[in-house]
N, C-alpha and C positions, 0 to 999 in steps of 0.2 A: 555836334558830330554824330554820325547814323553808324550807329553798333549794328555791324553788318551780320554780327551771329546772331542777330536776332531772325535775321530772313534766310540765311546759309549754314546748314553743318555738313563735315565732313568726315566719312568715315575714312581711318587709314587704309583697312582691305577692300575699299573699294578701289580708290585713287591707286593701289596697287595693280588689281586688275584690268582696271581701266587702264594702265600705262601700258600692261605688257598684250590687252586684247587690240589697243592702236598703232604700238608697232606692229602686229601682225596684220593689218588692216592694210599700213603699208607697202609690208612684201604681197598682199593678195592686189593692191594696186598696181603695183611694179608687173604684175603676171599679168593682169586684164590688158596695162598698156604696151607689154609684146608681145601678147598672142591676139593682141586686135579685138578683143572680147567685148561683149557690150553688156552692160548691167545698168538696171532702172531700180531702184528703190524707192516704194509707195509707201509715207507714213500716214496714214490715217487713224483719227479716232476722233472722241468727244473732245470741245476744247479743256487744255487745263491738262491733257493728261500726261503731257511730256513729249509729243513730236519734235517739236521746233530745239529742245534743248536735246533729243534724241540726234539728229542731224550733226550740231554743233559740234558733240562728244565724237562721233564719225568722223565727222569729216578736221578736225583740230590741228592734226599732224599732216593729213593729206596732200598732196602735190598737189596746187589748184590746177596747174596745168592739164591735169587729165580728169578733174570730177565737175560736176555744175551741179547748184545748190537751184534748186528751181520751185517759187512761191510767188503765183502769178496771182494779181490781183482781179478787180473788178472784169471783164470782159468791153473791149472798146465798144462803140456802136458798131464798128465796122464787124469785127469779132461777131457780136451776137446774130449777124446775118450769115455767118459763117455756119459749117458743118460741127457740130458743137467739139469734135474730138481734133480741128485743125489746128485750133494754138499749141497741145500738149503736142503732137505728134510731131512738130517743127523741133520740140526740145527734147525729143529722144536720144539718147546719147549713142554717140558717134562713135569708131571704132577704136579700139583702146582707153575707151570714157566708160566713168560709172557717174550717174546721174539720182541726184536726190531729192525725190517730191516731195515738199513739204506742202501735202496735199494734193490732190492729181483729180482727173477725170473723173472721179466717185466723188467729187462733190454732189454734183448730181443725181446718184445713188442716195445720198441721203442729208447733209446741209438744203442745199438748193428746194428739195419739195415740201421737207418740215419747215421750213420758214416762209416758204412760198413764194419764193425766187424764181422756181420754174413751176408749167402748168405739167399735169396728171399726165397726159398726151406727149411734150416733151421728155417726162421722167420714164414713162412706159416705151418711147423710142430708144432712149439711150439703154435700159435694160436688154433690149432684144438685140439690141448692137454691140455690147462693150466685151460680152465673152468672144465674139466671131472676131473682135479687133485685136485682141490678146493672143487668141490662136494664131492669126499670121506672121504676130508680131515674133512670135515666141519660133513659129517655124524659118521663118528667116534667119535664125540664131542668136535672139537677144534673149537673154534671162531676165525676168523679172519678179520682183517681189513683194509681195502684198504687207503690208505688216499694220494690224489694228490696235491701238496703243489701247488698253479698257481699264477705263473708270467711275467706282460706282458714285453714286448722288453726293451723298455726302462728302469725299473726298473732292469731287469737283465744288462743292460750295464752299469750302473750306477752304481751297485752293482761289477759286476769282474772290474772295474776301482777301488773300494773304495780298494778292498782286494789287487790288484796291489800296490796301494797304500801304504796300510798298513804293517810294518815292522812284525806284529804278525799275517798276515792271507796271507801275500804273497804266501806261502808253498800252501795252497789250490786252486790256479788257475792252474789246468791242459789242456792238449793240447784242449780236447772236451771241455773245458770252452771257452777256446779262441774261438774254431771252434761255438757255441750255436749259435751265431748270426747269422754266412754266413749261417750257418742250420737253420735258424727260421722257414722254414715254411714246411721244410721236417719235425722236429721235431713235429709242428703240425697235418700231415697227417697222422702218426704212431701215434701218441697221438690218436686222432679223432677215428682213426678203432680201439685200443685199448679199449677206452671204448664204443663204440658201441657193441664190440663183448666180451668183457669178462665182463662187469658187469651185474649182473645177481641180483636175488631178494636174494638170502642168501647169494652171494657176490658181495655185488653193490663197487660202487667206491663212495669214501667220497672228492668231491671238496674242499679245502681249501683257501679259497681267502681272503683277504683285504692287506690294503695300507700297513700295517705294520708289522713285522717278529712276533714281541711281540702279536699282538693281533691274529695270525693267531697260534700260539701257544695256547693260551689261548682255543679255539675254537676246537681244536684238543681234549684238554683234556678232557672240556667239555661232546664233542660225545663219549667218551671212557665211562665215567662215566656214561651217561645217558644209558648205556646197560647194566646195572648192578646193581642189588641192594645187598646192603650188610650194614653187621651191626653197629650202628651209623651211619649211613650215614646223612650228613645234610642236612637240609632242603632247606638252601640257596644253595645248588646245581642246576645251572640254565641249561637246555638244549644250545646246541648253538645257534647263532642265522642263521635263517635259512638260507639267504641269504650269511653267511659265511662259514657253512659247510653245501652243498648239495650233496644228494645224486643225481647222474649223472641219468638222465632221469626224474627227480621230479624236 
């Protein structure tokens, strides 16, 4: 039998918060889907650092009818002859919808040219293009939000060792996981000119940092909410703390 504490522990004030940050998540649902609002959220970061399980915790209670969980794989042949930003911009959420990249358009930004999926010339196109795509997007009245999940070496080797490990998350270590490490510091220089050159003041990039998946979760939600007022909304809703979600250049 597989003693599952060995891969899972649980704090109770988390799973507390966590209860009362997803019913509020709810009611900010319920508010996007009548006032027509449109909301994108970008999880980005190294792999390993808690995106995919950041989503999950999100979106748990959620009404599927009004959010789409969006993690698009390989690019078709047809795709790769395409204008690189046409698949994502087909799954931008609709009105009344909030929409969640588990990964988005910055791939390219920084997967894609540290592993060598795209050339210099591609990555230098999408650069000069992906802030002017943001601008219109944002002024047509969609909100969007950037959020970089960070984590350092050692926690990421520690991490693709446990899911190695593990007989229920083995399936998740792909080739670029194994490669993250020999790439550490390429991933960092594409990181680095990343957010020096696309975050901007109406679309900055949201840091998410601390020791723990659970509490960098927590902290994510947080920032969502704090953009948004809507009805009922409690008063014990607390901003994040700063020092765990920064906005990149503040």
């Amino acid at each position: 039998m597989i003693d599952i504490n060995k891969y899972y522990s649980v704090d109770s004030r988390y799973i507390q918060e966590l209860f009362f940050l997803q019913a509020e998540l709810l009611k900010l649902q319920k508010h996007i889907n009548d006032e027509k609002l449109r909301l994108a959220i970008l999880f980005e970061g190294r792999d390993t650092a808690g995106k995919g399980a950041a989503i999950a915790r999100f979106t748990q209670f959620l009404n599927p009818q009004s959010y789409r969980m969006v993690a698009l794989g390989k690019p078709t042949a047809l795709e790769k002859r395409q204008w690189y930003f046409q698949r994502y911009i087909k799954r931008l959420p609709n009105a009344g919808e909030m929409v969640f990249f588990d990964r988005s358009w910055y791939n390219r930004a920084v997967v894609e040219p540290a592993m060598g999926f795209c050339t210099q010339k591609q990555h230098e196109l999408f650069m000069n293009q992906v802030t002017q795509l943001e601008e219109m997007i944002i002024a047509d009245g969609m909100k969007i939000v950037k959020f970089w999940f960070s984590i350092d070496s050692l926690s990421q080797k520690a991490r693709i060792q446990k899911r190695l490990d593990s007989p229920l998350e083995r399936w998740k270590v792909s080739p670029v996981d194994l490669a993250a490490q020999d790439k550490w510091e390429e991933f960092t220089r594409y990181k680095e000119a990343m957010f020096e050159r696309t975050s901007s003041v109406k679309s900055p990039w949201i840091i998410i940092k601390g020791e723990t998946r659970e509490y960098m979760r927590i902290q994510a939600m947080r920032y969502i909410l704090s953009l948004y007022d809507y009805a009922e909304k409690s008063s014990d809703v607390r901003p994040p703390e700063s020092d765990a979600a920064r906005i990149y250049g503040q």
